[in-house]
Residue frames relative to the residue before (quaternion, step in Angstrom):
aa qw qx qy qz dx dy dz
X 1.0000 0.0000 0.0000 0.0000 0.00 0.00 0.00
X 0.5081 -0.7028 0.4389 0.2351 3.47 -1.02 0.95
X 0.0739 -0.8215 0.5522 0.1211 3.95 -0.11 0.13
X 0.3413 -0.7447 0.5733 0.0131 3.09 -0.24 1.71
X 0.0893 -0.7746 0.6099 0.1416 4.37 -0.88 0.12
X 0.3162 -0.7291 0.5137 0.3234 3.39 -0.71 0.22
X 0.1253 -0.8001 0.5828 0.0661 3.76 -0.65 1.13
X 0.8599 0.0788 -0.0357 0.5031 3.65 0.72 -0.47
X 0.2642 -0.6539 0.6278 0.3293 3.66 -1.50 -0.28
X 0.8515 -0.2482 0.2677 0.3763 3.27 -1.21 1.06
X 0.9132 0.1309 0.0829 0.3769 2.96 -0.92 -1.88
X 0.2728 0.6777 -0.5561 0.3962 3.79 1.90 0.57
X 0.7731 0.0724 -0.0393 0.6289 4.01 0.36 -1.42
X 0.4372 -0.5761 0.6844 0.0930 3.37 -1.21 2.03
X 0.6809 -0.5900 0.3622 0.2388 2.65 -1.72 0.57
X 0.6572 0.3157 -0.3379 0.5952 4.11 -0.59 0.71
X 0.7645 0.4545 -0.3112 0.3348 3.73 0.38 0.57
X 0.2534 -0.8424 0.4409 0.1782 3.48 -0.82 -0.01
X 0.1687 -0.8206 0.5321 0.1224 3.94 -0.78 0.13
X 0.2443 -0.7689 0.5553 0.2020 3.41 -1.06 -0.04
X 0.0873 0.7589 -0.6345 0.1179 3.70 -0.68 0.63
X 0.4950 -0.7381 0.4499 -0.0879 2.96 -1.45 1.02
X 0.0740 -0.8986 0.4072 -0.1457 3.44 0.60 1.80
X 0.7690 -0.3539 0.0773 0.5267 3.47 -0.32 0.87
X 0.7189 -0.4382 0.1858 0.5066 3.60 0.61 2.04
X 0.5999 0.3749 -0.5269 0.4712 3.39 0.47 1.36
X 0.3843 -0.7308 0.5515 0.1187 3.08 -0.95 0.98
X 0.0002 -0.8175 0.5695 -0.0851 4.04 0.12 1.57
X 0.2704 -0.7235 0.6298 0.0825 3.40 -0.79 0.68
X 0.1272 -0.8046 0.5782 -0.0458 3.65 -0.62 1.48
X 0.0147 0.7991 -0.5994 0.0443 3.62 -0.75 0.92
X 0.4221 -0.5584 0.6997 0.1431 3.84 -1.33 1.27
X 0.1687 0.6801 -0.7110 -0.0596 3.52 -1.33 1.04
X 0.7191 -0.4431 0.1214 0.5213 3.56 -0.15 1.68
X 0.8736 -0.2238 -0.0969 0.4211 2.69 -0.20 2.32
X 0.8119 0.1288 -0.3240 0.4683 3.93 0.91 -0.12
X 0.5992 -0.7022 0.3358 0.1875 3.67 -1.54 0.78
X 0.1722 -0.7772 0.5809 0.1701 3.50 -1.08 0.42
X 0.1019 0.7595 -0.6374 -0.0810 3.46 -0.81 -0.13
X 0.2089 0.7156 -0.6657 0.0348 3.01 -1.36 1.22
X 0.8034 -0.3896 0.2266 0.3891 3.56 -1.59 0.15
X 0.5486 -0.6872 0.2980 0.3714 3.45 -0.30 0.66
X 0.4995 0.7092 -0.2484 0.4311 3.40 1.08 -1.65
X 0.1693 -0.6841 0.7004 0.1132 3.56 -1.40 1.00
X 0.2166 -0.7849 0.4388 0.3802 3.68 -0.15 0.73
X 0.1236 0.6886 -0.6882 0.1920 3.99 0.99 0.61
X 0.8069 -0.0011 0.3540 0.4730 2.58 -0.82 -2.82
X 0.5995 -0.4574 0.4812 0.4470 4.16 1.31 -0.05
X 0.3849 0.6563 -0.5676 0.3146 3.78 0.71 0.45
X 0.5472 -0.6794 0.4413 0.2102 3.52 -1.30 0.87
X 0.3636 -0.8526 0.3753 0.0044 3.38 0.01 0.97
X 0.6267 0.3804 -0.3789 0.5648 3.44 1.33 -0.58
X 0.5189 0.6321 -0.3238 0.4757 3.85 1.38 -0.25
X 0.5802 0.5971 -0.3618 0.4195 3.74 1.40 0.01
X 0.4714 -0.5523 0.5687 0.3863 3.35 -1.12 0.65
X 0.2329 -0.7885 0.5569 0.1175 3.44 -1.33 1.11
X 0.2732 0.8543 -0.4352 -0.0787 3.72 -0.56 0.37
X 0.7629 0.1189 -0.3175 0.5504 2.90 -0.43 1.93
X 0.6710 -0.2499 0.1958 0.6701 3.46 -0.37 -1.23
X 0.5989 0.5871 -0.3736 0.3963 3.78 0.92 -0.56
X 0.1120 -0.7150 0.6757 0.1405 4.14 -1.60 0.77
X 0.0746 -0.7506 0.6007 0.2648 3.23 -1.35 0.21
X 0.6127 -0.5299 0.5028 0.3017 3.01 -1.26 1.37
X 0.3538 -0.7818 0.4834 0.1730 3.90 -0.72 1.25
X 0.7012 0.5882 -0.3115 0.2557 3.30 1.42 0.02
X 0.6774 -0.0014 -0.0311 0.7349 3.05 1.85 -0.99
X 0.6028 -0.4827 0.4616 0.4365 4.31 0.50 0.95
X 0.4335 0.5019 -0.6969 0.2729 3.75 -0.21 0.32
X 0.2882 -0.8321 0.4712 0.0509 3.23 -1.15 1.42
X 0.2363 0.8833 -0.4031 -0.0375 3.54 -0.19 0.67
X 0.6376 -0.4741 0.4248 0.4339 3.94 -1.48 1.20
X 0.2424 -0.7440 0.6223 0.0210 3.46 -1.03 1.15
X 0.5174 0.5655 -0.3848 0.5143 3.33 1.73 0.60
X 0.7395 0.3556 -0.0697 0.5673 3.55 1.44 -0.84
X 0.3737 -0.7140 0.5526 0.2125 2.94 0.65 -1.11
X 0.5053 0.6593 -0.3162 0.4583 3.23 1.79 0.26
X 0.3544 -0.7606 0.4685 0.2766 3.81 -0.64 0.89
X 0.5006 -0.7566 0.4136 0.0763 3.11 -0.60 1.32
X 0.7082 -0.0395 -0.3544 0.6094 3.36 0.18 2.47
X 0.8142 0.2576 -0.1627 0.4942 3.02 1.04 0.45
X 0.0603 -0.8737 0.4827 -0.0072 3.78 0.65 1.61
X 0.2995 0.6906 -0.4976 0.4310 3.81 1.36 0.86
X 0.7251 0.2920 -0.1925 0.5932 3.35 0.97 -0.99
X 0.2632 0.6912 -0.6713 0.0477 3.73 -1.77 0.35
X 0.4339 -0.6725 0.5632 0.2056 3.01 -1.69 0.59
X 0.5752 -0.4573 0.5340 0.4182 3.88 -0.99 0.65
X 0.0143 -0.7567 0.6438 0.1126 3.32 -1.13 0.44
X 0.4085 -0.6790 0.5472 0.2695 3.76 -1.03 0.34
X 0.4686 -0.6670 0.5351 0.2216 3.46 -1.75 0.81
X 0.0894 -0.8419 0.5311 0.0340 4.06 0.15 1.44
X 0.0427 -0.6972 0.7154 -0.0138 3.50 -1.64 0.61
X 0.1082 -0.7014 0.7026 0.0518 3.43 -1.00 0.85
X 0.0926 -0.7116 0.6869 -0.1151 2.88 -1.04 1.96
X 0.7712 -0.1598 -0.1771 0.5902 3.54 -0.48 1.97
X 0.8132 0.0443 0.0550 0.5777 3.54 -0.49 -1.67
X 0.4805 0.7998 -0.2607 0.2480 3.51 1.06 -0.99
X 0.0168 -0.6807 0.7204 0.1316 3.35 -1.25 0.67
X 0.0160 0.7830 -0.6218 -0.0121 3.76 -0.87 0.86
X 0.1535 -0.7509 0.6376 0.0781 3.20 -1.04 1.07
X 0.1431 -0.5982 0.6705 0.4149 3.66 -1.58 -0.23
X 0.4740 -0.5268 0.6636 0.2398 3.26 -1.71 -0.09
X 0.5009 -0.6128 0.5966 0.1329 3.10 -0.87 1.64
X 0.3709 -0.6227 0.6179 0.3048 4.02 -1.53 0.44
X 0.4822 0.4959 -0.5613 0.4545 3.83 1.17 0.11
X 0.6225 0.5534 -0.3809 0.4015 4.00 0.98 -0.50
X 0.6554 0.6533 -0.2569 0.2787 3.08 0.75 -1.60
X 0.3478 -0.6426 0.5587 0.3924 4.14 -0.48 0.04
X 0.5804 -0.5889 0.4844 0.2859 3.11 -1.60 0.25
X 0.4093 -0.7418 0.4730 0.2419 3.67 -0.41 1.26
């Protein structure tokens, strides 16, 4: 069974923005493109810059530390699908944003 968490309410991230929150000791960046969610792993694999802290435009973030742009739909760096970020599986039950955590997120037990 899939275990969905609640990380946010709706109308917390407006549409064209993004946030970060912290789900069982993963850091997941969560972004609203006009009206549907993404969720992926915080962590730029550049240098570790915070990604929900990027300026989002459209489906595309830049990492705020050094512009590495990546598809907040995939998680793919944008000109360059060598690089990507884990992304999470999101559902918005009523106000809710619910993500799962991916086992590529998860530490090793």
């Amino acid at each position: 069974m899939t275990d969905f968490v609640k990380v946010a309410l709706r109308h917390e991230i407006p549409p064209g923005t993004g946030r970060t929150v912290e789900v069982e000791g993963v850091g997941i960046a969560i972004f609203n493109v006009d009206g549907a969610f993404y969720a992926m792993d915080n962590t730029c694999p550049h240098a570790g810059g915070p990604l929900g802290e990027g300026k989002l435009c459209g489906t595309e973030v830049d990492c705020p530390w050094h512009g590495w742009k990546f598809d907040v739909t995939s998680g793919e760096r944008v000109g360059n699908p060598n690089f990507h970020v884990t992304c999470c599986e999101v559902r918005i039950q009523g106000e809710e944003v619910q993500i799962v955590i991916p086992p590529a997120l998860k530490e090793p037990a």
